[in-house]
C-alpha positions in Angstrom: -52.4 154.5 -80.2 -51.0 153.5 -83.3 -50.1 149.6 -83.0 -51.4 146.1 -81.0 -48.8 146.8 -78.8 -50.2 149.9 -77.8 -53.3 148.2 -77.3 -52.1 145.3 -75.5 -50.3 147.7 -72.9 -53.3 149.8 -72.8 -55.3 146.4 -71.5 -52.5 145.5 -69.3 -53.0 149.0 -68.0 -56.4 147.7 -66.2 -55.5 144.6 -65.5 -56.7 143.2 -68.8 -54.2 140.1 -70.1 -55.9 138.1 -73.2 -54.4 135.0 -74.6 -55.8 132.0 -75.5 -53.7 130.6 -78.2 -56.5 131.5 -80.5 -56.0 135.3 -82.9 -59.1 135.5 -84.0 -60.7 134.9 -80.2 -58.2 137.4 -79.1 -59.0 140.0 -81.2 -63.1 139.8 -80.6 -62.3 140.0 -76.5 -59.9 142.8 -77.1 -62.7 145.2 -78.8 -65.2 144.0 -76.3 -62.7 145.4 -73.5 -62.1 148.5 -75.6 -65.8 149.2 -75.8 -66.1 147.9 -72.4 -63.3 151.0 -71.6 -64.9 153.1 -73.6 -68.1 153.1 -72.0 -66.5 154.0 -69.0 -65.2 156.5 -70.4 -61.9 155.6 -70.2 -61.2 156.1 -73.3 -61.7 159.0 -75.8 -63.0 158.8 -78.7 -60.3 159.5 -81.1 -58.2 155.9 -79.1 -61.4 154.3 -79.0 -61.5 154.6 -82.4 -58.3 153.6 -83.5 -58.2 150.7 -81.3 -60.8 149.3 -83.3 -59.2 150.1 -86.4 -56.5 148.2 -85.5 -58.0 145.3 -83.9 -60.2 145.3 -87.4 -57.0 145.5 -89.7 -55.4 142.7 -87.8 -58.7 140.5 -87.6 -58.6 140.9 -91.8 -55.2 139.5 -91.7 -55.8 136.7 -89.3 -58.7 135.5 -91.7 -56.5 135.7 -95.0 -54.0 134.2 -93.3 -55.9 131.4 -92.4 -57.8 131.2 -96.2 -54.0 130.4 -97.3 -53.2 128.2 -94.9 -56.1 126.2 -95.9 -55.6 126.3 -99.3 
């Protein structure tokens, strides 16, 4: 797993399709679907792991992204 893509097909995988015109909402029901996958063991550790990395990194974008647009 190395990008959102990879994510988002890995969600599509089980049926999982998120979009609600919102990033930041996206993102937090993302990692509770990877945790959710993870817990049924799913998902090992090392993709559980990343996912979240990733979800995390994009989240930190989303924010700034939103600090500038406010400013």
């Amino acid at each position: 797993m190395k990008t959102m893509a990879d994510i988002y097909d890995l969600l599509k995988e089980y049926g999982t399709f998120i979009y609600t015109r919102d990033p930041l909402g996206d993102l937090a029901l993302m990692e509770d679907e990877i945790k959710e996958l993870y817990k049924a063991q799913v998902l090992d550790i090392k993709d559980y792991q990343m996912a979240l990395l990733l979800i995390r990194q994009r989240e930190t974008k989303e924010r700034s992204k939103m600090q500038q647009d406010d400013a």
